[in-house]
C-alpha positions as CSV (number, residue, x, y, z in Angstrom):
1,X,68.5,74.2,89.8
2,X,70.0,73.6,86.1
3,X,73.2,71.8,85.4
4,X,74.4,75.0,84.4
5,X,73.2,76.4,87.5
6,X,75.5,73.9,89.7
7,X,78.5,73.7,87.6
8,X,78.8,77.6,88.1
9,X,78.3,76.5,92.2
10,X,81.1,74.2,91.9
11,X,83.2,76.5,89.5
12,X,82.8,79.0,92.3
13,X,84.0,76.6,95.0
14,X,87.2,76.1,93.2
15,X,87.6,79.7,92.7
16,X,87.4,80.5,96.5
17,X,89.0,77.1,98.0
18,X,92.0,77.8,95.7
19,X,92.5,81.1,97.0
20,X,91.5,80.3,100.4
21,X,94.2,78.0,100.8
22,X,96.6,80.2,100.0
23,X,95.3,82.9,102.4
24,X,95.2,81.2,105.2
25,X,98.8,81.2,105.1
26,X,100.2,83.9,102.8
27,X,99.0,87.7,102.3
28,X,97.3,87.6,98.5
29,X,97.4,90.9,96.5
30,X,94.7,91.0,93.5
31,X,96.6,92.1,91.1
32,X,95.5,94.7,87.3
33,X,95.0,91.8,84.6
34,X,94.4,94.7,81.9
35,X,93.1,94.2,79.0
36,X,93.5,90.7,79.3
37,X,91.4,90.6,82.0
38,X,88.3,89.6,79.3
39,X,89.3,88.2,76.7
40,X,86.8,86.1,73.7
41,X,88.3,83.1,72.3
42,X,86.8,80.6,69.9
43,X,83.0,82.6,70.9
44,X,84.0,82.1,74.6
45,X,84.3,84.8,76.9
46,X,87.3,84.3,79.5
47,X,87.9,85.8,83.0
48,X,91.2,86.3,84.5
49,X,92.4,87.3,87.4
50,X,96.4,87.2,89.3
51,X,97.5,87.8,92.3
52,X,100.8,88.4,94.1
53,X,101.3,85.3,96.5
54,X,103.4,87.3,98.5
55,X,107.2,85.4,99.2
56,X,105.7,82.8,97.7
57,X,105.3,83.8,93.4
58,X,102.1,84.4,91.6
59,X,98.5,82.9,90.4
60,X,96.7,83.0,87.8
61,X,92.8,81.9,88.0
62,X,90.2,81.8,84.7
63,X,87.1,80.5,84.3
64,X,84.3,80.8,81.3
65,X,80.8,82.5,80.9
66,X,78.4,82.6,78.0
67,X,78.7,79.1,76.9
68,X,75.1,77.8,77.7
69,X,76.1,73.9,78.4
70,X,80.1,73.9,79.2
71,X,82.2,76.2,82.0
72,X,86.1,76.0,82.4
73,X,87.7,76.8,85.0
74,X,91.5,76.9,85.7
75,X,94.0,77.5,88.2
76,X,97.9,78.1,87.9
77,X,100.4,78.8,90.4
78,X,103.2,79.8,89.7
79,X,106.4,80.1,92.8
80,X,109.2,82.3,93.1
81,X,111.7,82.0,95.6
82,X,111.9,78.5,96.9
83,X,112.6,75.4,94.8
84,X,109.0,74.5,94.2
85,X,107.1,73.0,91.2
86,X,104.7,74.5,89.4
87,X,100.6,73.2,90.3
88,X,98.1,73.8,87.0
89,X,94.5,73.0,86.8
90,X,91.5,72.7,84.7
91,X,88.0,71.8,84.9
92,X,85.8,71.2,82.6
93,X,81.7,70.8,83.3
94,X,79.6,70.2,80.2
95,X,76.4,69.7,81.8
96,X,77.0,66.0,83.3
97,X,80.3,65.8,81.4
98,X,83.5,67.2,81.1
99,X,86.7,66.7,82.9
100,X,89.4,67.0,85.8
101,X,93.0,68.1,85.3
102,X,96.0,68.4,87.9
103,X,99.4,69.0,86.7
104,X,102.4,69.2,88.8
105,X,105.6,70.6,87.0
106,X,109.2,70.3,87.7
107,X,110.3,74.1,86.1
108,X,113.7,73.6,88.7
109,X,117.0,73.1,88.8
110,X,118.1,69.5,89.6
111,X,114.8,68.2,89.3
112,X,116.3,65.0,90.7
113,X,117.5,66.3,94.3
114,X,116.4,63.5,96.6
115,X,114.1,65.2,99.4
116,X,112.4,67.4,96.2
117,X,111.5,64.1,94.6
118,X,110.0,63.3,98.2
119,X,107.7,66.1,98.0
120,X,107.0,64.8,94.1
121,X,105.9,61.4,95.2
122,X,103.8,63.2,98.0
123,X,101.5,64.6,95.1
124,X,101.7,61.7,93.4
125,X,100.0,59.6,96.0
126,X,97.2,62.4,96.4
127,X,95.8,60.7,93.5
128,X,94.8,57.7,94.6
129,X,91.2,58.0,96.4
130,X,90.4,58.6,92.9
131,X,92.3,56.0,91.1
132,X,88.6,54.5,90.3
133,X,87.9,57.6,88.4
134,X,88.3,56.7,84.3
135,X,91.6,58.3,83.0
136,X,91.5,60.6,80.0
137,X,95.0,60.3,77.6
138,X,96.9,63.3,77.5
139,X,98.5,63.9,74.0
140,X,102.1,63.9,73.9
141,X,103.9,67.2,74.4
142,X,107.5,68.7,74.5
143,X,106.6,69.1,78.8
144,X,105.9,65.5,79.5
145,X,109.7,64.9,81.0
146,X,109.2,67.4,83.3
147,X,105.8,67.2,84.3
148,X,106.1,63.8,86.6
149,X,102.6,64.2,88.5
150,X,99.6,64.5,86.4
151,X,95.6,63.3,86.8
152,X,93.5,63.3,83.6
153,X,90.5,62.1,84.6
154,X,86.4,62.2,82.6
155,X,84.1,63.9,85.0
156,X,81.9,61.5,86.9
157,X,79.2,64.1,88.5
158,X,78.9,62.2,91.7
159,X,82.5,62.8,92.3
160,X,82.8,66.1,91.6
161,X,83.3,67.2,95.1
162,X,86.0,64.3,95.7
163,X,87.9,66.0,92.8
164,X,87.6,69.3,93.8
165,X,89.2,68.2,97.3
166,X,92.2,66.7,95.3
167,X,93.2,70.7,94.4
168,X,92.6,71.8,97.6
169,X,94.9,69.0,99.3
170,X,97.4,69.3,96.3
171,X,97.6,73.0,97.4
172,X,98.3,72.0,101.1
173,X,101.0,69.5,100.1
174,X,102.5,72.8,98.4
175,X,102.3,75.0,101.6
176,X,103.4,72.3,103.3
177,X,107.1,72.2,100.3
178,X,107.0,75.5,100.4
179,X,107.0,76.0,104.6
180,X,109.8,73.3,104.3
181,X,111.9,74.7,101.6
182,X,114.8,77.1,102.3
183,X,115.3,80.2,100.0
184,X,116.8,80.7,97.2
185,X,119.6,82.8,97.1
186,X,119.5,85.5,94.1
187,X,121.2,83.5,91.5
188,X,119.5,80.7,92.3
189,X,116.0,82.5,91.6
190,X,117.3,83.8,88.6
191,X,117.9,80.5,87.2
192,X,114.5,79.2,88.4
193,X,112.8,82.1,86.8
194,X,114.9,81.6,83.6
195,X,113.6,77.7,83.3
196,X,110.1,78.9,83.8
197,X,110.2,81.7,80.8
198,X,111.4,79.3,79.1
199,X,108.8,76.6,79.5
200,X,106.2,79.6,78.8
201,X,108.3,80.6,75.6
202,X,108.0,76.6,74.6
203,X,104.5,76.3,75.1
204,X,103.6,78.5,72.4
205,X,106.5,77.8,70.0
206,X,106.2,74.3,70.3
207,X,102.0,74.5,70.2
208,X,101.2,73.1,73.8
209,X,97.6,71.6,73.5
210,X,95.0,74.5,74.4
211,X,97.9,77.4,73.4
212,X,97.5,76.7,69.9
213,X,93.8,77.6,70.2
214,X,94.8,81.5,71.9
215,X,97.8,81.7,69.0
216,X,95.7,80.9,66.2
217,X,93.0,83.3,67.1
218,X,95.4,86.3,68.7
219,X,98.7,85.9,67.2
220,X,101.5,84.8,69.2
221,X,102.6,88.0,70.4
222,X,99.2,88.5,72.1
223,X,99.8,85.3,74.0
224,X,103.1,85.7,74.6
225,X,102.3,88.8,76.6
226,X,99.6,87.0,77.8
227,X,101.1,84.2,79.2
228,X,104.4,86.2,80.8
229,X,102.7,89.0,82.6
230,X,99.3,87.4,83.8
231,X,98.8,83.3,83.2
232,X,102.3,82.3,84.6
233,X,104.0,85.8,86.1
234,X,107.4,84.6,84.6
């Protein structure tokens, strides 16, 4: 089997643990991604697909074909109606390189509420059974104050399947918030939703790091659309 060969395997095994997770305790509606559901950037042709995460929000997942060496793959969910952060993720595999990306983002209202923070240091200590992996620097962006959880790490092949775990067991940390969490009422919800258009708004006015790529090539109105009704759902 090729490197490409296995990479697509393990791009695969994301695909369906990250939804897996989520149906094993949620009903998950595939969802129309339209004429975004193919998009070519930069040569590269992208994938998407979203869901409804029912009482829960939505989720976006993407991943790459036709690049003969590198796949990306990346998973965003995105909740609605309980005070819950926002999980992102990318993989990279570039035959025996590439690299690993968990975010966990604080798009809430009083971000500092005490038992919330518990549940933030929860995926924060996820982390460390790969603390041994090599860090990659993450370029400074507008989102680093509210992004309080994140693992940049360079692919090291043999761990591949230790990293993979980390999104699955990030996801279960979530279910587990999320079954914890009470509802919020209607104006509550507004306001959550408000601070997360606005975080997607940011991201391309303020050139997040892979946004710029999309903006430059589409125009910011295609992502914008983009990233409202099928990346984020907000």
């Amino acid at each position: 089997m090729s490197s490409y060969e296995d990479n697509q395997k393990k791009v695969q095994t994301i695909q369906e643990r990250g939804i897996g997770i989520l149906a094993q305790n949620y009903t998950v509606r595939p969802m129309d991604a339209g004429e975004f559901a193919n998009a070519i950037t930069s040569g590269t042709q992208f994938h998407m697909a979203h869901y409804e995460i029912e009482g829960v929000g939505h989720l976006m997942t993407m991943y790459t074909e036709g690049n003969p060496h590198m796949i990306l793959a990346t998973y965003t969910l995105t909740p609605y109606f309980k005070k819950l952060p926002m999980i992102s993720s990318d993989f990279i595999y570039d035959e025996d390189r590439g690299m690993f990306l968990i975010e966990v983002y604080e798009l809430v209202k009083d971000r500092e509420d005490a038992r919330y923070q518990e549940w933030i240091q929860k995926y924060a200590e996820r982390f460390q059974d790969i603390a041994d992996v090599e860090d990659i620097p993450t370029q400074p962006c507008f989102y680093d104050p509210i992004r309080p959880v994140c693992a940049s790490k360079k692919r090291t092949p043999g761990r591949d399947q230790d990293c993979i775990q980390n999104l699955v067991d990030t996801l279960k940390i979530f279910v587990e918030q999320e079954h914890a969490s009470a509802l919020l009422d209607e104006e509550e919800a507004a306001e959550q939703r408000a601070i997360q258009h606005q975080y997607v708004d940011d991201l391309i006015d303020q050139n997040g790091v892979s946004t710029r790529v999309w903006v430059k090539e589409h125009g910011a109105n295609y992502v914008r659309r983009f990233y409202h009704e099928i990346f984020f759902g907000v």
